[in-house]
N, C-alpha and C positions, 0 to 999 in steps of 0.2 A: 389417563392424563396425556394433555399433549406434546411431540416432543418437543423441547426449544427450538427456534428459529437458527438457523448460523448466518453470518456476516460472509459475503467474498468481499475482502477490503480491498483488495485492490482488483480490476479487468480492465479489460482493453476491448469495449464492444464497440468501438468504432472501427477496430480492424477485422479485415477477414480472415477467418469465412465469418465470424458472429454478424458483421456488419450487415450481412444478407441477410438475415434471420433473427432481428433483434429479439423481434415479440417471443420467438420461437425458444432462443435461449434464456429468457427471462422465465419464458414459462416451464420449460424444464428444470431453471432450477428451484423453482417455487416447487417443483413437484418432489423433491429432492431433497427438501429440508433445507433449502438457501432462500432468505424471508429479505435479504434484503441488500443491495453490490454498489457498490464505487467503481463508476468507471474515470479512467484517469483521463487525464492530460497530457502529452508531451508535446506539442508544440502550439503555440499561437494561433498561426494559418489555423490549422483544422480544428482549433475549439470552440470554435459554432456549433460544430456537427456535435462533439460531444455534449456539449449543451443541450442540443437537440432532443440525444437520447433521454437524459438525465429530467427534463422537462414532457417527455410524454410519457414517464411512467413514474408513479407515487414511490413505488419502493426503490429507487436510483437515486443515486448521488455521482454530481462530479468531481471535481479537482481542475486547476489551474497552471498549467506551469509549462517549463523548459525542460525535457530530458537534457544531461550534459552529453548525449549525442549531437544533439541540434544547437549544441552553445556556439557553435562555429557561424552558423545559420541564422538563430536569432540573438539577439542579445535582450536580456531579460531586464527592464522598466521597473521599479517598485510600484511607481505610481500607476501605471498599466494592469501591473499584476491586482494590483488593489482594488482598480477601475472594475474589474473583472471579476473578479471575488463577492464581488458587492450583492450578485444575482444569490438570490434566496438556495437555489437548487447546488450552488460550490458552497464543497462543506471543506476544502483542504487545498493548500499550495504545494505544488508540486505534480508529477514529480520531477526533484530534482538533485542536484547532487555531484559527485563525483567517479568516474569511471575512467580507471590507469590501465583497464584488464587490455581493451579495447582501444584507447587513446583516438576516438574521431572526433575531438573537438582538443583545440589545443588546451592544457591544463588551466593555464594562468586564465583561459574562456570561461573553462568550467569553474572555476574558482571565484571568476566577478560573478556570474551568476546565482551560483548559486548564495552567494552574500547579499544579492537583491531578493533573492528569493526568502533567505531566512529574516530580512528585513520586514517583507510583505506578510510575513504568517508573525511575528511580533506585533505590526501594528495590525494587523487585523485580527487577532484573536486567535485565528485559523491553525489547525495545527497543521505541520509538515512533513510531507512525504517525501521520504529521501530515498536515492538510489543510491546505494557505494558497493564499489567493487577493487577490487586491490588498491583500496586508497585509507587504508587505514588510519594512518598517522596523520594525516592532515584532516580526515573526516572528523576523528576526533577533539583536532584542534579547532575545527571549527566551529562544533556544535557546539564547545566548552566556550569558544568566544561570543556566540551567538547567542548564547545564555546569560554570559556575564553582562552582554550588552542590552537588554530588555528580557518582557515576557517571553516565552518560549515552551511551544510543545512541540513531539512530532512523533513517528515512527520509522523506524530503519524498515524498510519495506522488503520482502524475498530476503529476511538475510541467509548468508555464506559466509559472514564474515568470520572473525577471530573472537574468543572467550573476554580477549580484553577489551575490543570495542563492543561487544555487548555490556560489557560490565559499564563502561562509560557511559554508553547510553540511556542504561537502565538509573547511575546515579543522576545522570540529570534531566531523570525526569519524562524519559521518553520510551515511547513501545516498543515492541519489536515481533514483526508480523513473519509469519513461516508460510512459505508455498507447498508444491508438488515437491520440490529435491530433496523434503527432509526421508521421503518415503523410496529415493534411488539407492541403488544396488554401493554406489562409491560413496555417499556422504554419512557414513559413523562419525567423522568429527563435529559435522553438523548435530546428527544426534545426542552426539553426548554433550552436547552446547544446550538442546534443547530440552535434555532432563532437569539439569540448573536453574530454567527460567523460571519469573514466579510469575502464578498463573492471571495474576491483577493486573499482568504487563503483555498480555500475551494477543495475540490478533491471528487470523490463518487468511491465506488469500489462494487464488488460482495464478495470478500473471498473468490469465487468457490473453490469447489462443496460442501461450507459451507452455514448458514444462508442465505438462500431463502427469499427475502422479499413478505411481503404481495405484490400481494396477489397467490405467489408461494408457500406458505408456503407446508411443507410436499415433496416439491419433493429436489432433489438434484439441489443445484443451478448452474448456466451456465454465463458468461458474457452477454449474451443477458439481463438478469435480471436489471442491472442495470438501465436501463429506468425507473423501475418502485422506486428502492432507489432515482434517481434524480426527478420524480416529487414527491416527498414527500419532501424532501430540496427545492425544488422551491416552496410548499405550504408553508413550514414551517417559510421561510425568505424572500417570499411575494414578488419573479420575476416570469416569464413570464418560463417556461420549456424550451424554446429556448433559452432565454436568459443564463436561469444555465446551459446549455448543453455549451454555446458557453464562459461560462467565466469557467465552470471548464476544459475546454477542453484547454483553456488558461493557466491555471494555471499549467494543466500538463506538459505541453513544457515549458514553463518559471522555471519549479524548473527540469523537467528532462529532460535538455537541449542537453544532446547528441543524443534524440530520435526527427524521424524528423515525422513531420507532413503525413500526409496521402494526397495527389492530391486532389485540390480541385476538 
């Protein structure tokens, strides 16, 4: 029998080095047990290119959006984001969000946008890909307002965050995806966050050509990587590596339902 396919939900193959070698990392991780990647979005200007990708190969998908790095930079349109969305191959807005870690866009920036942004994934169906990094309290106020205000799905993307905003996020409704850090030498409180999750809510990504997980560590990460973040959630939450391959691969088309499955 063959094994399940895994999801990288979220990558970055419009940065380098992947962007040199797109076909290349596609096809490594196909070889690797990764059937199927979201590459993101973070800024306007260069989401042609990501399209790009996302349209010369069947198993890709993109996303749409603003990192609140570049809030400063751009400022985020609903009706833009919408206009842009529309392409069959964006399955997701974002990402976007909030980041206090860092502070390169000023808050109150990141704040309108990301409000146009949770607007644009309400009227279009689309779920939401969110960044947040020491912005707990207002992230969660936001997604609770952004809920109360219409439709709404999304996922908390790479989290690091705190027990209580996963618990937030998880009652309203939203996912919560794990990179390469669940599997570093310093993140146990992440770990013990991710024995708690349940597994219907669960996603794994790489970040590429971010956070390498063990035991990649020191090179430039690649979606092939991913195999090695998911058996570490399948040690952590005490299933079978097949079985977490086949329920987060689940969980991916069930929340990013415009993206379609890979041939079995």
């Amino acid at each position: 029998m063959t094994a399940p396919l895994l999801v990288d939900s979220h990558c970055h193959l419009d940065y380098a080095p992947m962007a040199d070698d797109v076909s290349g990392t596609i096809s490594r991780a196909r070889s690797s047990g990764v059937g199927t990647l979201l590459t993101i979005g973070t800024k306007l200007k260069d989401f042609p290119k990501v399209r790009g990708i996302a349209e010369a190969s069947d198993n890709v998908f993109c996303s749409v959006g603003i990192h609140p790095h570049e809030a400063a930079n751009e400022a985020a349109d609903t009706s833009r984001l919408l206009e842009l969305a529309a392409h069959p191959k964006v399955v997701g807005i974002g990402e976007c969000g909030l980041d206090y870690y860092y502070d390169r866009s000023p808050r109150n920036q990141q704040q309108e946008n990301f409000r146009a942004h949770i607007r644009a994934a309400s009227q279009s169906g689309l779920p939401l890909i969110v960044h947040t990094r020491d912005a707990d309290e207002d992230m969660a106020a936001m997604l609770e307002e952004g809920v109360g205000a219409g439709p709404l799905k999304g996922v908390l993307h790479c989290f690091s965050s705190s027990k209580a905003l996963a618990d937030k996020a998880l009652a309203l409704g939203f996912y919560i995806s794990i990179s390469g850090i669940v599997t570093f030498k310093n993140a146990e409180g992440l770990r013990d966050i991710v024995r708690g999750l349940p597994l219907d809510r669960l996603l794994v990504e790489t970040d590429s050509p971010f956070l390498a997980p063990v035991p990649m560590r020191g090179k430039s990460c690649e979606p092939a990587y991913v195999v090695h973040t998911a058996a570490k959630v399948a040690e952590l939450i005490g299933v079978d590596p097949d079985e977490l391959a086949r329920r987060t691969t689940e969980n991916f088309f069930t929340l990013f339902d415009r993206a379609t499955p890979p041939p079995a």
